[in-house]
C-alpha positions in Angstrom: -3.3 10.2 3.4 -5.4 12.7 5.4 -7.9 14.9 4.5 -8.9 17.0 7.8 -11.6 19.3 6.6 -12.9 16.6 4.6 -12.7 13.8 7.9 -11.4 11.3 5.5 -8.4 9.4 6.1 -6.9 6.9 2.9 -4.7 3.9 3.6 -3.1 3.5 0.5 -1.5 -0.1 0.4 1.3 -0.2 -2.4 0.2 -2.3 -5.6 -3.2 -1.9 -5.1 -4.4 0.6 -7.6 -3.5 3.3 -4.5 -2.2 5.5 -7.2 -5.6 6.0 -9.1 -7.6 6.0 -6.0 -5.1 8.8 -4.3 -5.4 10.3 -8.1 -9.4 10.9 -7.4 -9.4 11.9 -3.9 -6.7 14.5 -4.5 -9.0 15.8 -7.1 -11.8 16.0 -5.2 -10.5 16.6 -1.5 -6.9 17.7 -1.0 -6.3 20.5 0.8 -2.5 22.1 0.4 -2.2 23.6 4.1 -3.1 21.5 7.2 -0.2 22.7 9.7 -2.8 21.7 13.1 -1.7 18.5 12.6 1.5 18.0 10.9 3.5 20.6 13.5 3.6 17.9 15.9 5.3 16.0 13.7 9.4 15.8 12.4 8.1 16.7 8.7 6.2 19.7 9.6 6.2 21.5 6.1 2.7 20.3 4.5 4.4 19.1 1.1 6.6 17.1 3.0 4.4 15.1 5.0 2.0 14.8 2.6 4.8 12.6 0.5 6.4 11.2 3.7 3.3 10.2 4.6 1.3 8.6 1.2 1.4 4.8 2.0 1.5 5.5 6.1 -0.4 2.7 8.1 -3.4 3.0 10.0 -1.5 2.7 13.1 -0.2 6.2 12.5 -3.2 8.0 12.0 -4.4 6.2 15.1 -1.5 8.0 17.2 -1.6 11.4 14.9 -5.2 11.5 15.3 -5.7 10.0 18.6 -8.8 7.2 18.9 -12.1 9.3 19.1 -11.0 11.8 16.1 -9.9 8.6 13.8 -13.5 6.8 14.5 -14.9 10.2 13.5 -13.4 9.8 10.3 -14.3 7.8 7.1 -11.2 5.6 6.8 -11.1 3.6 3.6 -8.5 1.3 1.5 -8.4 -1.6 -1.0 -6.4 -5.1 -1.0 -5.5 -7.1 -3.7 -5.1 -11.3 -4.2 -1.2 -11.9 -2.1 -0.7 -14.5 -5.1 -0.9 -11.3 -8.2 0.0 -8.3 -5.3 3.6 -10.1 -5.4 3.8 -10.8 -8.9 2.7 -7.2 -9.5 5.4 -5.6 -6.4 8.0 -8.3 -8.0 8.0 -6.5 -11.8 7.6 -3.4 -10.2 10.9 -3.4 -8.5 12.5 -4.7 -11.3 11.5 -2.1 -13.7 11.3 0.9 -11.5 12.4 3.8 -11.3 13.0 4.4 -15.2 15.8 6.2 -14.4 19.0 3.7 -14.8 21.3 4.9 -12.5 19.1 5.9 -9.6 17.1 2.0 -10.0 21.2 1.0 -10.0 21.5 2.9 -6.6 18.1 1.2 -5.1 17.9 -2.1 -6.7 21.0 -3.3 -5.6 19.3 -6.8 -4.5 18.5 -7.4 -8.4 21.5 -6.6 -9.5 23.0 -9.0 -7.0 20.6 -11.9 -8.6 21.4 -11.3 -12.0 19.1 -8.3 -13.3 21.1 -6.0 -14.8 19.1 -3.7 -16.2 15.1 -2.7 -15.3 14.9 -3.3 -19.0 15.6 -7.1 -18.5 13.3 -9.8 -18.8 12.8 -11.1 -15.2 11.4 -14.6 -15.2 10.2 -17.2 -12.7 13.8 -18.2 -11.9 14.2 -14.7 -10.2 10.6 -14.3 -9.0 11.3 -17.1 -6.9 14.6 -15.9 -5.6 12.2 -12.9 -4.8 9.8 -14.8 -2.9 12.1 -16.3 -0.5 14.2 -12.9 -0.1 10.5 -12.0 1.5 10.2 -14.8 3.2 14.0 -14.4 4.9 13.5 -10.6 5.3 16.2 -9.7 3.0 12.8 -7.8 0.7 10.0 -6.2 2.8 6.7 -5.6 1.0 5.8 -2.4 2.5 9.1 -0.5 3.4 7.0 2.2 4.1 5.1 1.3 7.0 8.0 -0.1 8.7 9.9 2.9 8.0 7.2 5.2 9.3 6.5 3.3 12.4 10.0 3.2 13.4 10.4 6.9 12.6 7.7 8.1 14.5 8.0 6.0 17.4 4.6 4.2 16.9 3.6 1.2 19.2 3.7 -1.2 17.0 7.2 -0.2 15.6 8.5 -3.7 15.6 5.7 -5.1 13.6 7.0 -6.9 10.7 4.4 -5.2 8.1 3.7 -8.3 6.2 0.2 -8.7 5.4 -1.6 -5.9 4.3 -3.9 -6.6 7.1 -1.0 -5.7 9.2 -1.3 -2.1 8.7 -5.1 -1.7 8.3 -5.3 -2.6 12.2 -4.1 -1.7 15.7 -2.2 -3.3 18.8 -4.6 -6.1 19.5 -5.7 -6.5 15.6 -9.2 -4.5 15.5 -10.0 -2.8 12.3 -9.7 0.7 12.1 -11.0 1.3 8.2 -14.4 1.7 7.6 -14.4 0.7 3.6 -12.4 -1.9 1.9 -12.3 -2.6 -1.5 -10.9 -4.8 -3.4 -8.3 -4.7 -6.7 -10.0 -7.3 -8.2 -13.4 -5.3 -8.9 -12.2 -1.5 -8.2 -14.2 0.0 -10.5 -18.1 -1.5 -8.4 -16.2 -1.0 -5.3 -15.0 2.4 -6.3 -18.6 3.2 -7.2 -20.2 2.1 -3.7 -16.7 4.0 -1.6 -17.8 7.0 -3.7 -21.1 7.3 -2.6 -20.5 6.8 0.8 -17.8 9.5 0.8 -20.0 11.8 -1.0 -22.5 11.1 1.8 -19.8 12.0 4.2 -18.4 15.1 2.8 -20.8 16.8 1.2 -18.1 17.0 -2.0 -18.7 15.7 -5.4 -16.1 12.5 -6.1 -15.2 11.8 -9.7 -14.6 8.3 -11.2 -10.9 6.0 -11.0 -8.4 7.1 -13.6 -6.3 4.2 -14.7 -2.6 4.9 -13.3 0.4 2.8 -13.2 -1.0 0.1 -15.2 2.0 -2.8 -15.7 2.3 -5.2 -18.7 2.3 -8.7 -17.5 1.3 -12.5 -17.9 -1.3 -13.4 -15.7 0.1 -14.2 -12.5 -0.7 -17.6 -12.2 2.2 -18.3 -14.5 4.7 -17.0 -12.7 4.1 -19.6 -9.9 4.5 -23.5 -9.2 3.9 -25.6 -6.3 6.8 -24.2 -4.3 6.7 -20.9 -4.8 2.1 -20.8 -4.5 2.9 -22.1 -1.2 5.3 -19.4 0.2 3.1 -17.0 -0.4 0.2 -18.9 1.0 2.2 -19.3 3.9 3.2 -15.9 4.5 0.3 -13.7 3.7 -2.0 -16.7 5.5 -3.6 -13.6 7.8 -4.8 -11.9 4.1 -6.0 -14.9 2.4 -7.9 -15.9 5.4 -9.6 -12.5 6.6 -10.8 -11.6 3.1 -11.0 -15.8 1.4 -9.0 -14.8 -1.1 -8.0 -18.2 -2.7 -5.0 -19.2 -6.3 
């Protein structure tokens, strides 16, 4: 999400908490006309892009913005434990959209494995199934940035978008956000990223509202020895850059 008057660009990483973060700087900073930009690009009606573009990668607004106007910008973004992110993405796709038919149309993989209806009750038995769809390729954690890399012709197009580090860097793996915070304390993190875009803007930022919270066991219970070490295994570049740990 880009906010060009504002010089504040938000990577919004899906199951995160983006929604209540996007929720507060829309309030504060959105701005419903920003054609400059967007012309140059196939969804050039603002409304559009703005929802093409919610959960785009860094990589994009590295290209869109070009190098010197991105470090210009205040780039922030949170990341969340791979180990609850998956349990979290896992339910979600089970259970969403509320809309039957259309979650018939789109979750045809859980139908496939036995989930007939988002209503279900979708245990370990088919969170593990999930797990090594991921791992095989046959689920993808962030369809978004793969499908906005490939549809605007971005370098890194055939990047496999696993990690969430993955799309908070370029080519050769620098960092191109500026504040990162963290799921698991949102609310202190929040409250530093607030200041310093307050700093940066000049514009008054308001506090988190709580949005799409899910209903859930903790996630630890979803897991045994198997399926903890496929997801150690493939979100190894998270767990290592920001120590998250089980």
């Amino acid at each position: 999400m880009y906010y060009p008057q504002a010089n504040v660009v938000y990577i919004a990483i899906n199951k995160t908490g983006s929604s209540s973060v996007a929720a507060a700087l829309n309030e504060a900073l959105y701005e419903p006309d920003v054609p400059a930009l967007w012309q140059k690009l196939p969804y050039h009606k603002t409304r559009q892009v703005h929802e093409e573009l919610t959960h785009a990668p860094a990589s994009f607004y590295l290209s869109a913005l070009g190098a010197e106007k991105l470090a210009r910008s205040l780039v922030i973004t949170q990341v969340r434990n791979p180990w609850d992110r998956m349990v979290s993405l896992f339910i979600f796709r089970c259970r969403a959209p509320k809309n039957v038919e259309r979650w018939r149309r789109e979750r045809l993989w859980f139908i496939e494995n036995g989930l007939l209806e988002p209503s279900g009750n979708p245990g370990r038995e088919l969170f593990s199934a999930f797990l090594l769809a991921l791992k095989s390729g046959a689920q993808i954690p962030s369809p978004q940035w793969n499908r906005i890399s490939r549809e605007y012709n971005l370098p890194d197009k055939e990047k496999e978008f696993i990690n969430q580090l993955d799309g908070l860097t370029d080519q050769k793996n620098n960092i191109l956000v500026d504040e990162i915070m963290r799921f698991e304390c949102l609310s202190a993190d929040w409250s530093r990223a607030r200041d310093r875009l307050e700093r940066h803007t000049g514009r008054d930022v308001g506090a988190l509202p709580h949005l799409n919270k899910s209903k859930r066991d903790d996630y630890k219970r979803y897991y045994d020895e198997h399926t903890h070490e496929v997801v150690r295994q493939l979100f190894s570049r998270d767990i290592e850059y920001f120590n998250y740990s089980f």
